[in-house]
C-alpha positions as CSV (number, residue, x, y, z in Angstrom):
1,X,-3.9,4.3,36.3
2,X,-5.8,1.6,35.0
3,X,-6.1,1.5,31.0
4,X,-8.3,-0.7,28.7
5,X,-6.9,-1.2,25.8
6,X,-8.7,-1.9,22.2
7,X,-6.7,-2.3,18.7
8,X,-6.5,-5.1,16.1
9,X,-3.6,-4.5,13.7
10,X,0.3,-3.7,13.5
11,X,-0.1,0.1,14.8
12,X,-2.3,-1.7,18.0
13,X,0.5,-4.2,18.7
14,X,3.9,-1.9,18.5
15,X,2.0,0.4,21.1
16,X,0.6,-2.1,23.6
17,X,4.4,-3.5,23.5
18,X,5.5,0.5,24.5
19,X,3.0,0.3,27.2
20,X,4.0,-3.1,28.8
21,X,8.0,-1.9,28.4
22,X,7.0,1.0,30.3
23,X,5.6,-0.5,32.9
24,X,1.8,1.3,32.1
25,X,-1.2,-0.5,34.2
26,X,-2.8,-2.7,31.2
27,X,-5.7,-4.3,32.9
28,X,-7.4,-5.8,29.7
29,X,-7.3,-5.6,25.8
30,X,-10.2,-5.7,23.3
31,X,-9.4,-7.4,19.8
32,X,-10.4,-9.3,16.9
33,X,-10.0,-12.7,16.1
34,X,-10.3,-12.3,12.9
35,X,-10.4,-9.2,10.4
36,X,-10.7,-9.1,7.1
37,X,-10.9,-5.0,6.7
38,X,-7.6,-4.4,8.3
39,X,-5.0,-5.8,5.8
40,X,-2.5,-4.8,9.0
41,X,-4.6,-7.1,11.3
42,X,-2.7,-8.2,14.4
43,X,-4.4,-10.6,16.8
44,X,-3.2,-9.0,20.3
45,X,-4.1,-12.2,22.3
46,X,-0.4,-13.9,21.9
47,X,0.4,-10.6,24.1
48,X,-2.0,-10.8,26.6
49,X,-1.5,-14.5,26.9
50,X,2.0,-14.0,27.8
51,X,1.9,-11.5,30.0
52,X,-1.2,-12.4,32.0
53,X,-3.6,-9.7,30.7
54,X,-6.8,-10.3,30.4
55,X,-8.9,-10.3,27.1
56,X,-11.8,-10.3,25.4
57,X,-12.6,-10.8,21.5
58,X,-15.0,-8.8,19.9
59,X,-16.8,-8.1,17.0
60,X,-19.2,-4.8,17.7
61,X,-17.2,-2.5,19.9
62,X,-20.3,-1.0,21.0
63,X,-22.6,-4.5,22.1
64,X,-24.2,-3.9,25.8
65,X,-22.2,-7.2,26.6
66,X,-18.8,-5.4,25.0
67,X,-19.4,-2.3,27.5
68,X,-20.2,-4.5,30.4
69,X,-17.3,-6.4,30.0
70,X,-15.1,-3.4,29.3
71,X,-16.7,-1.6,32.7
72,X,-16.0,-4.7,35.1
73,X,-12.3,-4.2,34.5
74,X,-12.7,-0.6,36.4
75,X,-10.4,1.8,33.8
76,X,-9.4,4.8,34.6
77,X,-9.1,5.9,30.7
78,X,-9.3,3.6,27.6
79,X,-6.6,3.9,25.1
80,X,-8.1,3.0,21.3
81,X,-5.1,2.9,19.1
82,X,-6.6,1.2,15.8
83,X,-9.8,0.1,15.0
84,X,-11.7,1.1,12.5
85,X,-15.1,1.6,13.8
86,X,-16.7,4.5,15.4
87,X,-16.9,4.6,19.1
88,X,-20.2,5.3,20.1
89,X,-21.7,7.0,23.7
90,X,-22.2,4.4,26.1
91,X,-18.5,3.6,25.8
92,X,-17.1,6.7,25.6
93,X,-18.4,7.5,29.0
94,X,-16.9,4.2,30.5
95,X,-13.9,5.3,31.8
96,X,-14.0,8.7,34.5
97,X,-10.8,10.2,31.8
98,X,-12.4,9.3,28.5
99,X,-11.3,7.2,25.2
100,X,-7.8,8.3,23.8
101,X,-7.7,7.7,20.0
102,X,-5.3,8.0,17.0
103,X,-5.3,8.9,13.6
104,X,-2.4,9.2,11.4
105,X,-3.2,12.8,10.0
106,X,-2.2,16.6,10.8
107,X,-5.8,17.7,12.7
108,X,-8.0,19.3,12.4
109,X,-7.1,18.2,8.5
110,X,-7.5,15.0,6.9
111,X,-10.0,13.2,9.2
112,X,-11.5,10.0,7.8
113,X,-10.8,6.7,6.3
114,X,-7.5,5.3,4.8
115,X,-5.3,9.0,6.0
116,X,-2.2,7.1,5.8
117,X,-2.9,5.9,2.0
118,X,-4.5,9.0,1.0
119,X,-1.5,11.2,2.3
120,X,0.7,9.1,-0.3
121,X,-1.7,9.3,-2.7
122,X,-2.2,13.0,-3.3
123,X,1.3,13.5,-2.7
124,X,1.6,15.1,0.4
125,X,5.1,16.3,1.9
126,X,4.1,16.0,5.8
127,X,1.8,14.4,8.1
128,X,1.3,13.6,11.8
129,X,0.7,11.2,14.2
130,X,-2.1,13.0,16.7
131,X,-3.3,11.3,19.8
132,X,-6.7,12.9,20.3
133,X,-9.8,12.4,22.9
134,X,-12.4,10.6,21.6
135,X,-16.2,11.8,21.5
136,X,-19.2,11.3,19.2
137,X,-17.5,12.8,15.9
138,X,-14.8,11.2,13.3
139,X,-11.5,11.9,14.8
140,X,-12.7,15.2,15.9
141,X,-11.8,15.7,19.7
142,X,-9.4,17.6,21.7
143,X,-6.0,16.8,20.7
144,X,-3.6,15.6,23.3
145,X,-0.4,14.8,21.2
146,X,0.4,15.8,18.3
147,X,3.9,15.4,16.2
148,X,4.6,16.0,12.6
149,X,5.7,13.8,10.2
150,X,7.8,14.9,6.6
151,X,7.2,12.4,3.5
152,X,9.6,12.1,1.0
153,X,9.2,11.4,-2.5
154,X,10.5,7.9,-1.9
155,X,8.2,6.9,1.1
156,X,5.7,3.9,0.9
157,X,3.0,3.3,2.7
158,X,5.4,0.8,5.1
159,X,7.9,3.2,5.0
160,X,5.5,6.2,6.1
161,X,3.6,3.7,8.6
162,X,6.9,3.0,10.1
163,X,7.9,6.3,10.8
164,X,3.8,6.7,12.1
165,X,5.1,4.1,14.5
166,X,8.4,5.6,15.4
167,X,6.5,9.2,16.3
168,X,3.7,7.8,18.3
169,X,6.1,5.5,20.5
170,X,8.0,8.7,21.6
171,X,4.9,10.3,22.3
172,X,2.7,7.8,24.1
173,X,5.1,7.3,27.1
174,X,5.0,11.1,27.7
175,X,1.2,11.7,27.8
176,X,0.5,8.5,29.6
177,X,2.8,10.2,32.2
178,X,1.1,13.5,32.4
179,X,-2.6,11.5,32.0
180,X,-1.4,9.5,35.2
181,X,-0.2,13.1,37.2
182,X,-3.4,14.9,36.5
183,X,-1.6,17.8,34.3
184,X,-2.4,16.7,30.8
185,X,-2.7,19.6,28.7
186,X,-5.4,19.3,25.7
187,X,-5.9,21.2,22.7
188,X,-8.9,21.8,21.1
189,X,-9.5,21.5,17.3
190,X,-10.4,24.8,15.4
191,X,-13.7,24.0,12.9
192,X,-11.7,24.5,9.9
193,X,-10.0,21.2,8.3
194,X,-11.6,18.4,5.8
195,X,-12.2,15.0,5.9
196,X,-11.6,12.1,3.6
197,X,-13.8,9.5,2.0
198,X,-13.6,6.0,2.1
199,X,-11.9,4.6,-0.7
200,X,-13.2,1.3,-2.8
201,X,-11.8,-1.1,-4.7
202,X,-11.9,1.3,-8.3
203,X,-9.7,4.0,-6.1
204,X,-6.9,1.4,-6.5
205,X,-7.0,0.8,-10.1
206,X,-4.5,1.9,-12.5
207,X,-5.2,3.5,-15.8
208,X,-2.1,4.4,-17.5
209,X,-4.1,7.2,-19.0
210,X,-3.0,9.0,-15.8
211,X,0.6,10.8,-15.5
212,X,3.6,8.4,-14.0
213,X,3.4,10.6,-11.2
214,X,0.3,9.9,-10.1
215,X,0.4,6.2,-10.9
216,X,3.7,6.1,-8.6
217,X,1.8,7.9,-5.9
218,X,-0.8,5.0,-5.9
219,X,1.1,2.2,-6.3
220,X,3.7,3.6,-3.2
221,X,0.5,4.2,-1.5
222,X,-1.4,1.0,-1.8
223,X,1.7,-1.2,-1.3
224,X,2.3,-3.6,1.8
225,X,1.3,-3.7,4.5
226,X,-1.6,-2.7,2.1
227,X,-4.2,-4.6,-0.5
228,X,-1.9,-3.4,-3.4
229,X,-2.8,-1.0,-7.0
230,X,-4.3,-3.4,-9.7
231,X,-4.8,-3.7,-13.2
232,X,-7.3,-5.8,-14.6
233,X,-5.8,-7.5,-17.6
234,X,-7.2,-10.5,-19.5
235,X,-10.2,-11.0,-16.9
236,X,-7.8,-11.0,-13.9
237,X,-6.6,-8.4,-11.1
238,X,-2.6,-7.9,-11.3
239,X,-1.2,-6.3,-8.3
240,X,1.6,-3.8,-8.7
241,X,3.8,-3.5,-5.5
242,X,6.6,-1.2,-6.8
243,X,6.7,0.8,-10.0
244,X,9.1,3.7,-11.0
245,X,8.6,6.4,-13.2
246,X,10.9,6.5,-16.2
247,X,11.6,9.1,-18.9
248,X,10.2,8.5,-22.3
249,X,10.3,10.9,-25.3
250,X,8.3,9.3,-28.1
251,X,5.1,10.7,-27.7
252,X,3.3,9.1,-30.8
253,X,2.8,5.9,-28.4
254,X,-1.1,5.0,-26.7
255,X,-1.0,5.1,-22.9
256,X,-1.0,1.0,-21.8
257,X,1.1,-0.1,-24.5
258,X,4.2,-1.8,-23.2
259,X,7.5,-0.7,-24.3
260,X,9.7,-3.4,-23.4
261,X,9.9,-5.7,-20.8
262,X,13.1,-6.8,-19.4
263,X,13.3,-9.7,-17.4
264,X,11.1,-9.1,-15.1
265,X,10.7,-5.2,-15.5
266,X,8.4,-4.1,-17.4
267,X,7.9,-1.0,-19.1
268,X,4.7,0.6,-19.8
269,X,3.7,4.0,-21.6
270,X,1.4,6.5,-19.9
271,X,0.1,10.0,-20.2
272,X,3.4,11.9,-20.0
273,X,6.2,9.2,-20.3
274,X,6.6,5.9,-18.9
275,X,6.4,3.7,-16.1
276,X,8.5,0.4,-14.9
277,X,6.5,-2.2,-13.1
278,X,9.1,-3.4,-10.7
279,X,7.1,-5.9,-8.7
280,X,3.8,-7.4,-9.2
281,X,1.6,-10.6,-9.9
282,X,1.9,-11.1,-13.0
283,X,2.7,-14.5,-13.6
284,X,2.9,-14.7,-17.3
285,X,4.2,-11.8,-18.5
286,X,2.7,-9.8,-20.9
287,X,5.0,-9.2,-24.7
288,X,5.8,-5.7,-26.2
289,X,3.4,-4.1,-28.1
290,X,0.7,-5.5,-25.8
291,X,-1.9,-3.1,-24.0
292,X,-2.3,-3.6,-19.9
């Protein structure tokens, strides 16, 4: 079974790796030389360079020259295992078995943008890691794999990516086997679900006016391999990498006011108690009593 295979960051390059180790037909890979959306970008070329597969950089997925390129190398299916854009008609009909996607979300819920952040961000306690056929919708065709995920309260988004990673490399080698034999079984999704918006640059900003739960939720969310929560202070963007939150009883206190910083901890009041800034950019560190 021949497979084309397109992807341009982390996810893209653990799972081409699972498909060279087991032996899977790779006859060519689509990527990116450059990306500056995916803060996960992987150039897969070092890959195909040393294992003598074929490759072609791209930047629209769906340019006639992309398609042509992409038809000349004769797949039987085309496995699309990160990238961001939508894949439109001429390309899903390329290959006689379709376009096999993945999204990092429990369909027929959670389509959309930035599923993996968003999960950690409202909290969630589970997730999956669904393998799904592609067609003209946003992560809405039949599903071919599908495994769930738990998060704990201590996850991050590396830490939930990671186990993302360890889920779908169980479960690519066993639908690649039944894809090959002819007795995939599909499922289709039911109409019911939701689907999440794309998040800017404001969704990641953190107002101490919120509750410590909430800001630990965005920071754990946002963190590497992520762009990072911010606070603008003094005219600049701080990233906050970890924070934790943290029991405070004086209530008589204004949300942003720092309580106390300790070496390089520092300890801020918000809506409901406090919050420690455990890592971040600051590289002057602001003094008690100031407001971030």
């Amino acid at each position: 079974m021949r497979i084309v295979f397109i992807g341009t960051v982390l996810f893209s390059r653990v799972t081409l790796e699972k498909l060279i180790e087991i032996g899977a037909n790779v006859v060519g890979v689509i990527t990116k030389e450059k990306n500056e959306f995916n803060s996960d970008f992987e150039d897969l070329t070092p890959i195909c360079l040393r294992e003598g597969i074929p490759f072609k950089y791209v930047n629209d997925i769906n340019h006639p020259n992309n398609i042509a390129y992409i038809k000349h190398l004769e797949p039987h299916v085309i496995y699309c295992f990160g990238w961001s854009s939508l894949i439109k008609t001429d390309l899903l009909n390329t290959a006689p078995l379709g376009v096999i996607g993945f999204h990092p979300a429990a369909l027929p819920y959670n389509r959309g943008r930035h599923p993996l952040t968003w999960a950690l961000v409202l909290g969630l306690k589970k997730t999956a890691s669904t393998f799904f056929i592609m067609d003209e919708g946003a992560d809405t065709g039949d599903i071919v794999s599908q495994q769930f995920i738990d998060i704990s309260d201590t996850d991050d988004a590396m830490l939930l990516y990671n186990k993302i990673i360890e889920a779908a490399l169980v479960q690519i080698p066993t639908f690649t086997q039944a894809l090959q034999e002819g007795n995939l079984i599909t499922v289709k999704q039911p109409v019911e679900g939701n689907t999440w918006r794309k998040r800017g640059i404001a969704d990641g900003k953190i107002d101490f006016r919120m509750n410590s739960k909430t800001i630990y939720n965005l920071v754990r969310a946002l963190t590497k391999p992520y762009v990072g929560a911010h606070i603008d202070y003094k005219g600049e963007q701080i990233k906050i990498w970890k924070a934790n939150p943290i029991l405070w009883s004086e209530v008589n206190i204004e949300p942003g006011k720092v309580l106390e910083v300790t070496g390089n901890i520092i300890r801020v009041k918000t809506s409901n108690g406090a919050i420690e800034l455990v890592e971040h950019g600051f590289e002057i560190l602001p003094n008690t009593g100031d407001y971030l």
